[in-house]
C-alpha positions as CSV (number, residue, x, y, z in Angstrom):
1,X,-1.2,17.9,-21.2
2,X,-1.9,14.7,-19.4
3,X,-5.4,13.2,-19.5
4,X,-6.8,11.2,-16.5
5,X,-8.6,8.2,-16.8
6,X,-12.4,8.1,-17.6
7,X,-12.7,4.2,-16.5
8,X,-12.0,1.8,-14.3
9,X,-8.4,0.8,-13.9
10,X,-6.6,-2.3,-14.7
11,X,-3.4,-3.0,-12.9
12,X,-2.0,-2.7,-16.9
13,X,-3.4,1.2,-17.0
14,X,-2.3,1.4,-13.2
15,X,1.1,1.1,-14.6
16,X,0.8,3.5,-17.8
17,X,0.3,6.0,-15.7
18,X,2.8,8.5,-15.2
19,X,5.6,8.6,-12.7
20,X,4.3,11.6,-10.3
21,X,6.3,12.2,-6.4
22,X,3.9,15.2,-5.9
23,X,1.0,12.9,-4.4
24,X,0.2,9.9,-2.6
25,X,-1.7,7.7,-5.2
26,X,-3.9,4.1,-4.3
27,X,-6.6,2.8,-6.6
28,X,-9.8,1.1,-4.8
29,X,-11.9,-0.9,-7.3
30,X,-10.0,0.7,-10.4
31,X,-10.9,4.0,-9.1
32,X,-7.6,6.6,-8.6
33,X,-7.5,7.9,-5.2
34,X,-5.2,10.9,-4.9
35,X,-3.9,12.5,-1.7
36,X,-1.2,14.9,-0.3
37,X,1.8,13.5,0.9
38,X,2.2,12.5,4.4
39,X,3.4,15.7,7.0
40,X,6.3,15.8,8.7
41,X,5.0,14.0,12.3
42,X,3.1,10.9,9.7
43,X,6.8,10.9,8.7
44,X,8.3,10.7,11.7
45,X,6.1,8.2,12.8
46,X,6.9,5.5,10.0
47,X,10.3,5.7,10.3
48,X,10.3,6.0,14.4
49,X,8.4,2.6,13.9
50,X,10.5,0.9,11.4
51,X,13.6,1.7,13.9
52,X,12.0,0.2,16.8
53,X,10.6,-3.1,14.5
54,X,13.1,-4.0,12.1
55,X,15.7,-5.0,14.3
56,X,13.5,-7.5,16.2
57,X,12.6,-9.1,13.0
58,X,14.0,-12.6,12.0
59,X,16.2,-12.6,9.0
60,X,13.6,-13.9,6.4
61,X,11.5,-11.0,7.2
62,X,12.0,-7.0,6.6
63,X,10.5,-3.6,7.1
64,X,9.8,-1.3,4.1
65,X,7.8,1.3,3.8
66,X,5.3,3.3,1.0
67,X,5.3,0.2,-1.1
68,X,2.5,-1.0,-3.2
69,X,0.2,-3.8,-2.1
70,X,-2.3,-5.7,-4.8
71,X,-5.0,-6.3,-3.0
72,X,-7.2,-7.4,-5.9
73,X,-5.2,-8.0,-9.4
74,X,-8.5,-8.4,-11.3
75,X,-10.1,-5.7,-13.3
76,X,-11.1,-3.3,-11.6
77,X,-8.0,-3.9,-9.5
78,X,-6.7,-2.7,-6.3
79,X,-3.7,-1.2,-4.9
80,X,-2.6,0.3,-1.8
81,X,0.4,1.7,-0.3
82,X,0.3,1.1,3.4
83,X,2.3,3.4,5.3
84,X,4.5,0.3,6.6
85,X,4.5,-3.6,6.0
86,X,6.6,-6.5,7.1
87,X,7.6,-8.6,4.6
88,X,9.2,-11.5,3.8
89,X,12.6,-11.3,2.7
90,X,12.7,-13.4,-0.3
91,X,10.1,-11.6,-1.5
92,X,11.8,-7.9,-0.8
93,X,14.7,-9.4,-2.6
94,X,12.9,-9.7,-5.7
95,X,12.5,-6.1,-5.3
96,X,8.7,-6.5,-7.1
97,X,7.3,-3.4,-8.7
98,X,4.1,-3.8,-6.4
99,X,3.8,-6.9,-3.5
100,X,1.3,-9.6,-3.3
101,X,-0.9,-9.5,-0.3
102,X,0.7,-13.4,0.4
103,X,3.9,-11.8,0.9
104,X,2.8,-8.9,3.6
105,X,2.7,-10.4,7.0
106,X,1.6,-6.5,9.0
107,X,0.4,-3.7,7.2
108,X,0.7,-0.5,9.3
109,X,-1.5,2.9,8.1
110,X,-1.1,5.7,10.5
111,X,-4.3,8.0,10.3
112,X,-3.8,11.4,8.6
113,X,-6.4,14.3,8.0
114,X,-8.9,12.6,5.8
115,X,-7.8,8.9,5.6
116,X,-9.6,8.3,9.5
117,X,-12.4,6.1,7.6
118,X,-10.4,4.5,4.9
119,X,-8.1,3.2,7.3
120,X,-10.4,2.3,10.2
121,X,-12.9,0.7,7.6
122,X,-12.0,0.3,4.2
123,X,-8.6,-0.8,4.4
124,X,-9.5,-2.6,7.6
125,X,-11.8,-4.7,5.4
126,X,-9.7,-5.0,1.9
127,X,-6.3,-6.3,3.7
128,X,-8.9,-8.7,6.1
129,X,-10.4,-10.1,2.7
130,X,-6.4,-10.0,1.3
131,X,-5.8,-12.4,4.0
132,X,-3.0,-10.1,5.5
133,X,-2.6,-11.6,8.6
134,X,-1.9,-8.9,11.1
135,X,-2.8,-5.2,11.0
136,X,-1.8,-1.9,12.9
137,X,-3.5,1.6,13.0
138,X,-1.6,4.5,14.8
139,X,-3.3,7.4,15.6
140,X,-1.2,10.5,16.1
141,X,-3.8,12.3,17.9
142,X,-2.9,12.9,21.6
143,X,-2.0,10.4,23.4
144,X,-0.5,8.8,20.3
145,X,-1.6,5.2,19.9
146,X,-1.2,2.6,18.4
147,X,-4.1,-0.9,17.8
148,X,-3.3,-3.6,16.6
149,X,-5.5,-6.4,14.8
150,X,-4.6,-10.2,14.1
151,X,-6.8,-12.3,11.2
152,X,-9.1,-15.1,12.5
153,X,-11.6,-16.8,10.3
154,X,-10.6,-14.1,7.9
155,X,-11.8,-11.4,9.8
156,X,-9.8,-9.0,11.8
157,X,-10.0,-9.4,15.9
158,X,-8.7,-6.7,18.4
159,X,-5.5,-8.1,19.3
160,X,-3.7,-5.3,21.3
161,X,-4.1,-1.3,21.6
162,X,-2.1,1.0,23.7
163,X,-0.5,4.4,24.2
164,X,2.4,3.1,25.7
165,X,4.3,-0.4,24.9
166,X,2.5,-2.4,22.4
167,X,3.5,-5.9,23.0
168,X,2.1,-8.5,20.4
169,X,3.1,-12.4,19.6
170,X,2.3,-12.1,15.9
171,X,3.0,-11.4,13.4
172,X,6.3,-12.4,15.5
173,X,6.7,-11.1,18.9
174,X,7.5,-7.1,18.9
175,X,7.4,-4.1,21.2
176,X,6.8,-0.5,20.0
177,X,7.7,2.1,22.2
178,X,4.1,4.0,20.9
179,X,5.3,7.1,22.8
180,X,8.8,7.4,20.8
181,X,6.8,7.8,17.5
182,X,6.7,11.7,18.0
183,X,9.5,13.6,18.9
């Protein structure tokens, strides 16, 4: 029978713990945060997105998504699994078990039942603080939208929202089609 944690987690226990598909798992100041896995239209959504931005990237950047981001490596550590990032090639090529935030140029985190505050405030404020330089939200709610924020003087400013074509400069220039991300 497998025994959870009864401290704070290092990235070191972080990675003894068991391989486990059935959940959605992020740690926030060595705490585990478990969730369900994303429905079918969070899904959709992702990969509706990562069509429509991965071909206007440059070759030294890329598209993944669910990957892990370190926010802080310390102990207690931090990791999170943004729904979608851009990232630099060199770095995807490495194919690293988790990324650094250095590496992540956009983290995306579509809002799903229950994750509405940790992604419109926590998150908002750990990849600010990670120095990731760019930052989307979609809400699937009707209309479907999507905002995105760009880093200043380390703090995140509104840099474009909309429910129809999102058109930003940076991290690179990019339309989303916010409307196709639903069939």
């Amino acid at each position: 029978m497998m025994t959870w944690p009864n401290h704070l987690l290092s990235l070191a226990d972080w990675d003894a713990l068991p391989e486990d598909n059935t959940h959605r798992y992020e740690l926030a100041e060595g705490i585990l945060q478990v969730s369900p896995r994303p429905v079918p239209n969070h899904q959709w959504a992702v990969m509706q997105l990562a069509f429509q931005v991965g071909p206007q990237l440059q070759a030294d950047l890329g598209v993944l998504s669910d990957v892990e981001v370190v926010i802080v490596g310390g102990s207690p550590a931090t990791v999170r699994a943004p729904d979608l990032v851009v990232v630099r090639t060199a770095a995807a090529k490495a194919s690293p078990a988790r990324f650094a935030p250095d590496d992540v140029l956009l983290a995306v985190e579509v809002i799903s039942p229950g994750s509405r505050r940790t992604d419109r405030v926590t998150k908002f404020n750990e990849y600010a603080e990670a120095g990731i330089p760019d930052y989307w939200i979609i809400d699937l709610s009707a209309p479907v939208s999507v905002t995105a924020f760009q880093l200043i003087d380390g703090n995140y400013e509104l840099n474009a929202g909309t429910d129809d074509v999102l058109s930003v400069t940076t991290p690179v220039p990019l339309t989303v089609k916010v409307r196709d991300l639903l069939p």
